[in-house]
Phi, psi and omega in degrees: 000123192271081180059036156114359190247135206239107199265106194254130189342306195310330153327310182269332168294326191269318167324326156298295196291355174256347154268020174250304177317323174067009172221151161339283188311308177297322193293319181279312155295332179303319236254346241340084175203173216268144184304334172329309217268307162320349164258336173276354175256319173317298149295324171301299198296318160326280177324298192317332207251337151073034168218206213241092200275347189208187188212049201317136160200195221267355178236033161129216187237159174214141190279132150295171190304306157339302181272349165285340221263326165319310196264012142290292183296304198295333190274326188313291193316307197291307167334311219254348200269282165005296169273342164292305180329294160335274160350288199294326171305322186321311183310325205267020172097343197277027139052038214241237198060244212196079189241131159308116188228149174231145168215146177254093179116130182296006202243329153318314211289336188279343186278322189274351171304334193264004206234311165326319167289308186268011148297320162299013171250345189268311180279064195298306204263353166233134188263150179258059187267121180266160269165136169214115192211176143312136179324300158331326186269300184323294195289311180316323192315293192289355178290312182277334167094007177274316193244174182262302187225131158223181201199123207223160170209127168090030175248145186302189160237149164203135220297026192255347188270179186218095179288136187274304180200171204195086203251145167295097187248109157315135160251100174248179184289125217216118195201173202265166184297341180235072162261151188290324161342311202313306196274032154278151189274318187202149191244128188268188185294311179291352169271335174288317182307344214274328200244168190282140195244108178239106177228183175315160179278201186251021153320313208290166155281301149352291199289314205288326192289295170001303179295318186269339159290352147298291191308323204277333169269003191076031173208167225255123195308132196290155174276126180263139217283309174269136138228134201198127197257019188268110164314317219261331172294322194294262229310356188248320167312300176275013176270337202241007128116005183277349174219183200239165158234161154211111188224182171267150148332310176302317183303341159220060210270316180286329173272326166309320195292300175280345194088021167283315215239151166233172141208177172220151191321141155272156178306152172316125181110327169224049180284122145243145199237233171148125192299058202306115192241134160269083177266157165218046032194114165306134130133316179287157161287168180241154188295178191290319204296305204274346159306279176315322189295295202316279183324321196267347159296314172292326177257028162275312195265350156326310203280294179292337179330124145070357188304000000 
């Protein structure tokens, strides 16, 4: 305790959200309390600390040196106060918490919605903030102790991570039944080429294997007709018979089901495939909320993995 001034967590929780929002006004809707009360926690700390944390000006707040080196050091303590909490439900029984998911890419975020849905029926008491980023964002989150868990595809290995499981998921071709396609056994490249193609720009990893698989056949990457990183566009562009998709199955596990969507195979030789990984950060135990999620993610994509 610094001469009688008393520094109280919350402070440092409205000191996070305003140095992630970078204005008052947003930090007090995220936090849902009034910007007074985000300036007046604001002040505590400033007195605690007895400098000068932030700076107003007409295009928002800016950390003085101080106040960047504060909003370093507080999300580890909040991270770590966070993960005591937690514990302590665990001890006490409550079956309950918090868990941080990072994932890469809508066509995870589509696989993993049904599986996420019966967790949470088993799991009432524990909430779920999903991430939907780069492989790359994904994995560091979780390394820095920002996410619990992520579920990465098209991702490097890397030895700070701990793979839980790891399944091989095919991308195959994916169209409506009286797509010409339909009526194939299995599809080579040049037949996919032949019709409008709606997938990712070539940021995705999809999009790049796609490309070295044409080149790898002698031939120059097809101009593709959608390019759209939106799940819900492609799949509807191919409901309506106007593109081919390439995708996993699972990603369109509800329209296969109904009879919107079929898919088939590419011919021996221009299969692409991809490593789907459930990592988590060596080294501390995870808590009960990131533990269970773990374990049930893990026989979810066993079960359903490529069906």
């Amino acid at each position: 305790m610094r001469s009688g001034k008393v520094m109280q967590i919350e402070a440092l929780i409205y000191f996070n959200e305003l140095v992630r929002s970078r204005s008052m006004r947003k930090a007090a809707e995220a936090l849902g309390v009034s910007p007074m009360a985000v300036s007046r926690q604001l002040e505590n700390l400033e007195a605690y600390f007895n400098a000068r944390l932030i700076e107003r000006g007409a295009r928002g707040i800016a950390l003085t040196p101080a106040g960047a080196l504060l909003a370093g050091r507080s999300e580890a303590v909040i991270r770590d106060l966070e993960s005591a909490r937690q514990v302590i439900d665990d001890l006490r029984g409550l079956n309950a918490g918090h868990v941080s998911l990072h994932v890469n890419g809508a066509v995870i975020n589509a696989i993993l919605a049904p599986a996420l849905a019966e967790f949470y029926a088993l799991y009432p008491a524990i909430s779920i903030a999903v991430t939907v980023t780069s492989a790359e964002v994904a994995l560091n989150a979780v390394t820095t102790g920002e996410a619990d868990l992520a579920v990465t595809m098209f991702s490097p290995l890397d030895a700070r991570i701990e793979t839980l499981f790891s399944l091989s998921v095919r991308h195959d071709p994916v169209m409506s039944p009286d797509h010409p396609l339909a009526n194939m056994q299995d599809i080579s490249l040049e037949a996919v080429r032949a019709h409008a193609i709606a997938m990712p720009d070539r940021a995705f990893s999809i999009r790049r294997d796609f490309d070295d698989r044409q080149r790898q056949a002698g031939l120059e990457p097809v101009e593709i007709a959608f390019t759209t990183s939106s799940l819900e566009l492609q799949k509807e562009l191919a409901r309506r018979g106007t593109a081919v998709l390439i995708l996993p199955a699972m990603t369109v596990a509800r329209e296969l089901a109904d009879g919107q969507l079929l898919t088939r195979p590419f011919v021996s030789g221009a299969e692409i495939a991809s490593d789907m990984r459930l990592v988590r950060a060596e080294g501390p135990t995870p808590t009960f909320a990131a533990e269970r999620l773990a374990e049930f993610l893990e026989a979810f994509l066993r079960e359903h993995g490529n069906a």
